[in-house]
C-alpha positions as a printed NumPy array, in Angstrom:
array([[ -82.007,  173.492,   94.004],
       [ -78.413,  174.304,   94.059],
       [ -75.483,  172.392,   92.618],
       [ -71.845,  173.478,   93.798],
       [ -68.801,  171.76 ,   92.325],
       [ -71.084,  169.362,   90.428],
       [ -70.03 ,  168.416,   86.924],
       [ -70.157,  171.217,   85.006],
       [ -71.82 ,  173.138,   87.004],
       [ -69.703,  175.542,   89.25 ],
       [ -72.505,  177.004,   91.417],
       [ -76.149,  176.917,   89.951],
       [ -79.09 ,  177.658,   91.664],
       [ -82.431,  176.781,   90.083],
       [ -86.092,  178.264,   91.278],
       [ -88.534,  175.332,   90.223],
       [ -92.049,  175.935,   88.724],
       [ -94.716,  173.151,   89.825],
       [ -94.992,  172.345,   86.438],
       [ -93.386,  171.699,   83.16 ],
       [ -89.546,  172.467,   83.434],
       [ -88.048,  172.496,   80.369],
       [ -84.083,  172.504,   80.113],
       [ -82.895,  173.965,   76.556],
       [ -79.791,  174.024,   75.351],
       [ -76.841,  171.882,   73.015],
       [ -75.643,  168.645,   73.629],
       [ -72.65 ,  168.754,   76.183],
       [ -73.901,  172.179,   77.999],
       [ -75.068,  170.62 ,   81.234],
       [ -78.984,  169.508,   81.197],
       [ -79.101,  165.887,   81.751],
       [ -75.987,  167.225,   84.878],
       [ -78.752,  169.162,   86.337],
       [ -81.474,  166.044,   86.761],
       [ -78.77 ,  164.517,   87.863],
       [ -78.474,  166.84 ,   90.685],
       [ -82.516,  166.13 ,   91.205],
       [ -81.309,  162.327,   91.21 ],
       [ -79.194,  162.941,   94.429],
       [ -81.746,  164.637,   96.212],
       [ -84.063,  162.159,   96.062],
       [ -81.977,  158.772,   95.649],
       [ -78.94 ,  159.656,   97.769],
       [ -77.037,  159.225,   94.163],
       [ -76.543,  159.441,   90.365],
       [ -79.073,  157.402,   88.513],
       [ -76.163,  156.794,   85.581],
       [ -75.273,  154.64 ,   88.728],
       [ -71.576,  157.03 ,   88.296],
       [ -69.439,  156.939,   91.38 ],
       [ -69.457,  159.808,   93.38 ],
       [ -65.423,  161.122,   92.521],
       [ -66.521,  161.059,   88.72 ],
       [ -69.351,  163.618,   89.909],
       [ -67.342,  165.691,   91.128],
       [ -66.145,  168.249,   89.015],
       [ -62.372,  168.629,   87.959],
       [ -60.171,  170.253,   90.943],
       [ -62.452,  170.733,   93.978],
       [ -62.239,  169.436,   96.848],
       [ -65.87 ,  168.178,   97.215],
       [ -68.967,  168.797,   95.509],
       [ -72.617,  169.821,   97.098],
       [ -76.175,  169.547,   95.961],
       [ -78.901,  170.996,   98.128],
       [ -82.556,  171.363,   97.492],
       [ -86.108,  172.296,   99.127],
       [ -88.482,  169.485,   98.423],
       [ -92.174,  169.687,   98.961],
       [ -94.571,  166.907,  100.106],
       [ -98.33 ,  166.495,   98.505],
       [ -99.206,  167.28 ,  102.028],
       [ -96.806,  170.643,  102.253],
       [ -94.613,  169.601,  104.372],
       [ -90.917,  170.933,  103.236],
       [ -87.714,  169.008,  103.408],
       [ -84.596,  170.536,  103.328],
       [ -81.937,  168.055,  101.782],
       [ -78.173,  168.321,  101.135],
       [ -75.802,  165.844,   99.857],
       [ -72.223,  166.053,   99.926],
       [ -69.334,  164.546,   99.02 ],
       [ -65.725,  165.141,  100.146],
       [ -62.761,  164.271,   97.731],
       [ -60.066,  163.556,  100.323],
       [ -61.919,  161.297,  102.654],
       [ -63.726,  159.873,   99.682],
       [ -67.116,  160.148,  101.923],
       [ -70.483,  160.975,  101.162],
       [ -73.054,  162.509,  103.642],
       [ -76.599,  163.134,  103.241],
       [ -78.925,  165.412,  105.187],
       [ -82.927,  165.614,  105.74 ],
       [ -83.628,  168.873,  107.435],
       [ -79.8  ,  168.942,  109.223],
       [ -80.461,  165.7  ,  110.33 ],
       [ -77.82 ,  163.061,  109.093],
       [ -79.16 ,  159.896,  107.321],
       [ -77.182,  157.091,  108.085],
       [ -78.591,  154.082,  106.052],
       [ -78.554,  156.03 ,  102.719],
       [ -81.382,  152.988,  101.434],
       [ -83.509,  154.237,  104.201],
       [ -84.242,  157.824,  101.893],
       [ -85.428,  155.404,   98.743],
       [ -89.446,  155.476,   98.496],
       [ -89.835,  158.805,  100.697],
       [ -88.884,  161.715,   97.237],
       [ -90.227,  159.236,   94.385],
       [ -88.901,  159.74 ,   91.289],
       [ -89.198,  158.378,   87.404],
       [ -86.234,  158.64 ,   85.287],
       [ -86.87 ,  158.1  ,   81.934],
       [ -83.165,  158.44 ,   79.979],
       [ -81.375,  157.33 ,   76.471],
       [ -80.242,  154.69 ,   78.964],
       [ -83.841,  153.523,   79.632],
       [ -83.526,  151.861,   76.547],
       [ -81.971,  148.674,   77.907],
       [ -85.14 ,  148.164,   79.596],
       [ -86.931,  146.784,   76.465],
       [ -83.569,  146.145,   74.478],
       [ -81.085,  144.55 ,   76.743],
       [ -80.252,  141.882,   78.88 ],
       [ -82.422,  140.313,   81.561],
       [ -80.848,  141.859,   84.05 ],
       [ -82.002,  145.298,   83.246],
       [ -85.433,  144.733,   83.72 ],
       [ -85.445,  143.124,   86.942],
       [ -83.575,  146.666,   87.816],
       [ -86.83 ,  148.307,   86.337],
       [ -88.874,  145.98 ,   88.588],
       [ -86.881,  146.204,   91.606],
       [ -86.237,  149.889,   91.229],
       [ -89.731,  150.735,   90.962],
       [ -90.976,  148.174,   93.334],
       [ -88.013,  149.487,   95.956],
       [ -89.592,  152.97 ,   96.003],
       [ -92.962,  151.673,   96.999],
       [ -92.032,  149.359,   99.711],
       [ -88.917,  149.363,  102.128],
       [ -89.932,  145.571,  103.046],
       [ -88.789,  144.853,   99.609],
       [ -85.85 ,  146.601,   99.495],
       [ -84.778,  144.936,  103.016],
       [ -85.261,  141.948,  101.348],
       [ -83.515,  142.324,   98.046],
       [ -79.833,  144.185,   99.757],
       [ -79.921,  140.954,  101.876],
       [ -80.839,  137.863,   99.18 ],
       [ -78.064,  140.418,   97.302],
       [ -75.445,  139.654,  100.142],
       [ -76.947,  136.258,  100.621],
       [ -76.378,  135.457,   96.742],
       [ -72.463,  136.971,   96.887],
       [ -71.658,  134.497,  100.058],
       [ -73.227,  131.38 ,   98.372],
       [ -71.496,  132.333,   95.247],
       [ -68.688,  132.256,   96.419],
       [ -68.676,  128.675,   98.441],
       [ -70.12 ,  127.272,   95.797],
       [ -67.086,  128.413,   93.48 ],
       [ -64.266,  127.8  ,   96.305],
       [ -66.034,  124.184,   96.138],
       [ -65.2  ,  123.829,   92.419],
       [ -61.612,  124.996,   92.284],
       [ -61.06 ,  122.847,   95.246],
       [ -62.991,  119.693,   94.44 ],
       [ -64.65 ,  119.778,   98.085],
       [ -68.544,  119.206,   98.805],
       [ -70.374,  122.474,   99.699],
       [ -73.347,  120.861,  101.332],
       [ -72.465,  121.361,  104.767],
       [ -71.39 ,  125.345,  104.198],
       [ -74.538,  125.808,  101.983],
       [ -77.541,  125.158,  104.37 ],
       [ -77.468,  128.056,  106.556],
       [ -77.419,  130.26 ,  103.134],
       [ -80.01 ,  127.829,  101.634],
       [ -82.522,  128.395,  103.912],
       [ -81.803,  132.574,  104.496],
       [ -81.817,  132.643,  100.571],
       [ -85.116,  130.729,  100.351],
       [ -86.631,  132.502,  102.944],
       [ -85.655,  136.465,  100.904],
       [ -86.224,  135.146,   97.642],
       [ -90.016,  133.56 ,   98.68 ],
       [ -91.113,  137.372,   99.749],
       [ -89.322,  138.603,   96.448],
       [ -90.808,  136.297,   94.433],
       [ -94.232,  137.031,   95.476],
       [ -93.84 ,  140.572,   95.736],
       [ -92.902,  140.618,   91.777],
       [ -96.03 ,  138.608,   91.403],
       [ -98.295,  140.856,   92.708],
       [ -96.435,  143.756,   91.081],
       [ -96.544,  142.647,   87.77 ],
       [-100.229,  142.168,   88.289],
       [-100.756,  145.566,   89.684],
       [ -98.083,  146.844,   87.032],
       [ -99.288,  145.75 ,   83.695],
       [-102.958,  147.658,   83.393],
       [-100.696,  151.079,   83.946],
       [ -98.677,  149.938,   80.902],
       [-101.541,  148.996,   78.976],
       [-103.527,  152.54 ,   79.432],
       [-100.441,  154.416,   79.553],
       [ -99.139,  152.84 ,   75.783],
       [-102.655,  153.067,   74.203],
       [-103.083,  156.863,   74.904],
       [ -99.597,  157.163,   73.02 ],
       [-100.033,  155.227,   70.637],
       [-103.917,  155.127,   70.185],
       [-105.573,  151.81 ,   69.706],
       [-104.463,  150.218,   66.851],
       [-101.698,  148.486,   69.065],
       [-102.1  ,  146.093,   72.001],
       [ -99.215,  146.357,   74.239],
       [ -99.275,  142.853,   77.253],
       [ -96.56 ,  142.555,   80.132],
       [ -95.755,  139.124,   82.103],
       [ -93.63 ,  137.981,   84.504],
       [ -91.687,  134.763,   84.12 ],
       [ -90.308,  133.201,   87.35 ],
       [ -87.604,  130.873,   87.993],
       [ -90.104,  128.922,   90.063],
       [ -93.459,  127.839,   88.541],
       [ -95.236,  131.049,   90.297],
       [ -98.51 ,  130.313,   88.14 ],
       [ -98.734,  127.765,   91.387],
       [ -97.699,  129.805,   93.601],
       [-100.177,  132.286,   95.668],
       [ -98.466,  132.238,   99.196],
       [ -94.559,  132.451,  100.086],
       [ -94.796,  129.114,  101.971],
       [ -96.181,  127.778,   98.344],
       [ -93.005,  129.833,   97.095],
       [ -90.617,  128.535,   99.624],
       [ -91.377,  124.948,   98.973],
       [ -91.155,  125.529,   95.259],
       [ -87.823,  127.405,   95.513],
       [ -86.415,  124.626,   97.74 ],
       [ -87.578,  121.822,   95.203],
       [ -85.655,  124.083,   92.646],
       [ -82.488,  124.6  ,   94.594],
       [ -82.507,  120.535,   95.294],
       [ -83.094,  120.011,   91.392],
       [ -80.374,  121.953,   90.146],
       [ -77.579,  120.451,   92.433],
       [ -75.556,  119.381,   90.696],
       [ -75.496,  121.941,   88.019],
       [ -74.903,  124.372,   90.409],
       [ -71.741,  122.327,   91.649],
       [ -70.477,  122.03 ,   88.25 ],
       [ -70.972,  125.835,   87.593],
       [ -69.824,  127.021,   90.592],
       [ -72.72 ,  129.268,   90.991],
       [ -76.337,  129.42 ,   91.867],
       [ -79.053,  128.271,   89.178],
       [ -82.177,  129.501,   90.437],
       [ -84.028,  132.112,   92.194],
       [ -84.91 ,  135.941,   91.549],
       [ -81.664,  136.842,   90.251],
       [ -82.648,  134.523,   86.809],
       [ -86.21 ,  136.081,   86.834],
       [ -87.444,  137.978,   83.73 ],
       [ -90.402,  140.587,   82.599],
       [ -91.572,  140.263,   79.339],
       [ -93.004,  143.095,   76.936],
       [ -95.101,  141.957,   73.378],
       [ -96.918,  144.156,   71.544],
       [ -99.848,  142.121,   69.413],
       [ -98.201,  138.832,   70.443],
       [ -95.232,  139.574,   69.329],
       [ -92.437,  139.868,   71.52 ],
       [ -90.785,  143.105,   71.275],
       [ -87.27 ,  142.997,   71.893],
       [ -87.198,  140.592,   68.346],
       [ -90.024,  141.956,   66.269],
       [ -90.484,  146.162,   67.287],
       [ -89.784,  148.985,   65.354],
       [ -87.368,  151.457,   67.361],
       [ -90.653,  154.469,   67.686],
       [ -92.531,  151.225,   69.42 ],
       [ -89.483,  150.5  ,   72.129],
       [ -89.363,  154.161,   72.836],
       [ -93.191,  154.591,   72.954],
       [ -93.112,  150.905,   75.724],
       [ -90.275,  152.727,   77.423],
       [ -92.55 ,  155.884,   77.831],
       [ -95.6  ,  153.879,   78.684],
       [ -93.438,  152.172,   81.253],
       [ -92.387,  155.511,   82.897],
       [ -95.719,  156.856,   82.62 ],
       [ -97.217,  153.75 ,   84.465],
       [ -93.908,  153.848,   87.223],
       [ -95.609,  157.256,   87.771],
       [ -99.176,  156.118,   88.404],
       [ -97.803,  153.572,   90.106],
       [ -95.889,  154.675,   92.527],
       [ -98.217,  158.168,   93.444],
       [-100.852,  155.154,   94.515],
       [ -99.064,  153.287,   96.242],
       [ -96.422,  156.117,   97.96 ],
       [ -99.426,  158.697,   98.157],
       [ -96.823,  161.252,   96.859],
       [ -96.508,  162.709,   93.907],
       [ -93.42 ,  161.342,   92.078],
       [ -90.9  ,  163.934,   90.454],
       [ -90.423,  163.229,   86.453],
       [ -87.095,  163.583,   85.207],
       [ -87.032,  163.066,   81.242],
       [ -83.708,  163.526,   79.25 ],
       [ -83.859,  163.459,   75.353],
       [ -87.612,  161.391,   75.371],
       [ -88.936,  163.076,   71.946],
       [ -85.951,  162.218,   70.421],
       [ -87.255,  158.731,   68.732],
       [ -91.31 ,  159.651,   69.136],
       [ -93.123,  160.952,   65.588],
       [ -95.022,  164.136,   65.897],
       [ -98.414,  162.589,   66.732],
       [ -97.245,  160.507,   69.572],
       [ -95.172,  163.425,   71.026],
       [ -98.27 ,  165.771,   70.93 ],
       [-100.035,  162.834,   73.292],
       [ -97.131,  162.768,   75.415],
       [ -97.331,  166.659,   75.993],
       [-101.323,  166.288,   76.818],
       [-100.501,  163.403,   79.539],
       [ -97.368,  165.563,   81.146],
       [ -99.887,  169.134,   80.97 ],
       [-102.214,  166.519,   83.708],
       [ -98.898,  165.119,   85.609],
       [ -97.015,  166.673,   88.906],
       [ -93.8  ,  168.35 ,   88.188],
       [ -91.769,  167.313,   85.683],
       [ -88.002,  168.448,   84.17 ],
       [ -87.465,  167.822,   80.368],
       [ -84.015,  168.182,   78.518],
       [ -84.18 ,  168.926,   75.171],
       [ -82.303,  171.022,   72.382],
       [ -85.805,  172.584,   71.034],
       [ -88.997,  173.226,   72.261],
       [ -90.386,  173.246,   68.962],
       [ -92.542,  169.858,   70.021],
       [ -94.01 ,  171.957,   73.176],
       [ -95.084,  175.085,   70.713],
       [ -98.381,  176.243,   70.941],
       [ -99.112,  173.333,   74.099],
       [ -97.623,  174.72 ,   76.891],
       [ -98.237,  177.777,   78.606],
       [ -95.153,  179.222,   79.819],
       [ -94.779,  181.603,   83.279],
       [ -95.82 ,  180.645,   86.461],
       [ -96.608,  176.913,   86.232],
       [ -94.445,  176.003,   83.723],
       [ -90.782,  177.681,   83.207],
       [ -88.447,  177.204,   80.27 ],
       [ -84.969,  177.151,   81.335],
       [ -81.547,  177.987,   79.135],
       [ -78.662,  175.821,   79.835],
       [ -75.022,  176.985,   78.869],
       [ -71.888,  176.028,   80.061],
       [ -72.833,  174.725,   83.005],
       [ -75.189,  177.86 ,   83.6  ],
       [ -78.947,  177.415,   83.908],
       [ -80.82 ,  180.517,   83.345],
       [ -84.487,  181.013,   83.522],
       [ -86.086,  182.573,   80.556],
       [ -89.218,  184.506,   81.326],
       [ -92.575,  184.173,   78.965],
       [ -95.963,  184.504,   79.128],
       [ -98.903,  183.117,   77.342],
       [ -98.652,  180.221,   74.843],
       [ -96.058,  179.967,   72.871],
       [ -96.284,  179.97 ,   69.293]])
């Protein structure tokens, strides 16, 4: 990989072991910049979700990350994005071919992410965990995606009727149905498609969580619906049930001035021993769900997309006591490639075989330099 112009980095190029890639270094020298970088090559973007000027780093014109990536079946892809200041454009290549729908890359690099800012998974708002689900449900099927961009644009248009209605004291029905029924008919497929995920999901989590954090602990997952999906096992079934919804809240919607029901209100649950956890865990048991979570996304996704996902993991032993850290370690040793920030290695000491497989990397102002060992490290 090579990142010109981006953040920090003025040009760094970085030669990849297959294995553990550990990026040392203080806070504020340019690791979490450089998966980052890895985030563009195989999302089109930053997963901070940063615009693309704020990327760019201070003065230049434009920035440019490029990268070889290899498929499970080794076939090589040669990808490039770029981004111009003065045009304010972005363009993404695959092999010198542009891609024009930049949604269209999602699902063929997967990638986990696991981040300080995964922590709103299991400690924030709704919202952030349907962005876990969808995200993770986005790289495994493009149907999906289709479908959420459109109930997305769908949702914005009825939105907004329904709040012109309000200010202006004027019935909505007649400018609603079209949206009704294109809204019903997305949010059905969503709906069942975070049915069956959560389904498929939640034994991941479970094996994942109890090889962290042995067995003393029993981790469960469910999915709660703004329809009565426990009914539900077709997307006619889920149709019908959406439209009884939609009629139900009505009025409340009219008063509002926005749309009651549907995916966009859904929510995943996480309880450890009954207990839900964003109320009753201790911070080491969020971090060790957030793992588990990542760990399962992996799993997940290298079933279902036949391809080995990337791992990119900024600051995760940060929270994790010694014991649990020492189990992640043994599950990343059995993993694809991964890239780990960290300011220490002492956790990976005497666990990790450095030199081929595995590389250690320095990271200083913006410079990533590749330190060369052999053997285990003591």
């Amino acid at each position: 990989m090579q990142l010109t112009a981006f953040r920090n980095h003025d040009q760094t190029e970085i030669d990849c072991a297959p294995g553990i890639n550990i990026l040392l270094g203080k806070n504020g020298e340019g690791k979490t910049n450089t998966l980052e970088g890895l985030s563009y090559l195989c999302l089109t973007k930053s997963f901070f979700g940063s615009n693309d000027s704020t990327v760019l780093q201070s003065g230049q014109p434009g920035f440019e990350v490029n990268g070889t990536l290899c498929s499970d079946a080794g076939i090589e892809y040669r990808v490039r994005a770029a981004f111009r200041n003065e045009s304010g454009e972005k363009e993404f290549f695959i092999n010198t071919s542009p891609v024009e729908r930049f949604s269209s890359v999602i699902g063929q690099f997967p990638v986990v992410i696991l981040s300080p800012e995964s922590g709103a998974i299991t400690n924030g708002a709704p919202a952030e965990r349907r962005k876990f689900m969808d995200f993770v449900i986005s790289q495994s099927s493009k149907r999906y995606l289709e479908d959420l961009l459109e109930y997305r644009r769908i949702l914005r248009q009825r939105n907004k009727i329904l709040l012109d209605a309000k200010l202006g004291r004027t019935d909505p029905s007649r400018l609603l149905q079209p949206w009704d029924e294109e809204l019903v008919d997305r949010g059905a497929r969503i709906f069942i498609r975070r049915k069956t995920f959560a389904a498929e999901f939640s034994p991941h989590v479970i094996k994942a969580y109890r090889q962290l954090a042995g067995g003393s602990e029993s981790p469960a997952m469910k999915y709660h619906s703004s329809i009565p999906m426990e009914e539900t096992q077709t997307e006619d079934e889920a149709r019908n049930l959406f439209e009884q919804q939609l009629e139900r809240t009505h009025s409340d919607e009219r008063r509002s001035g926005t749309t009651m029901v549907g995916p966009h209100r859904d929510e995943l649950e996480f309880s450890i021993n009954g207990m839900t956890l964003k109320h009753h865990a201790s911070q080491g048991q969020h971090k060790t769900i957030q793992i588990s979570l990542k760990t399962a996304e992996y799993q997940y996704l290298r079933e279902c997309c036949r391809e080995t996902p990337i791992l990119l993991l900024d600051d995760v032993f940060s929270e994790l006591d010694a014991d649990r850290s020492e189990r992640m370690i043994g599950m990343l040793n059995t993993m694809g490639q991964a890239f780990i920030t960290a300011t220490g290695d002492e956790m990976l000491r005497g666990q990790v075989a450095w030199g081929g497989g595995n590389r250690k990397f320095s990271v200083q102002q913006g410079s990533v330099l590749h330190e060369e060992a052999a053997g285990i490290v003591q």
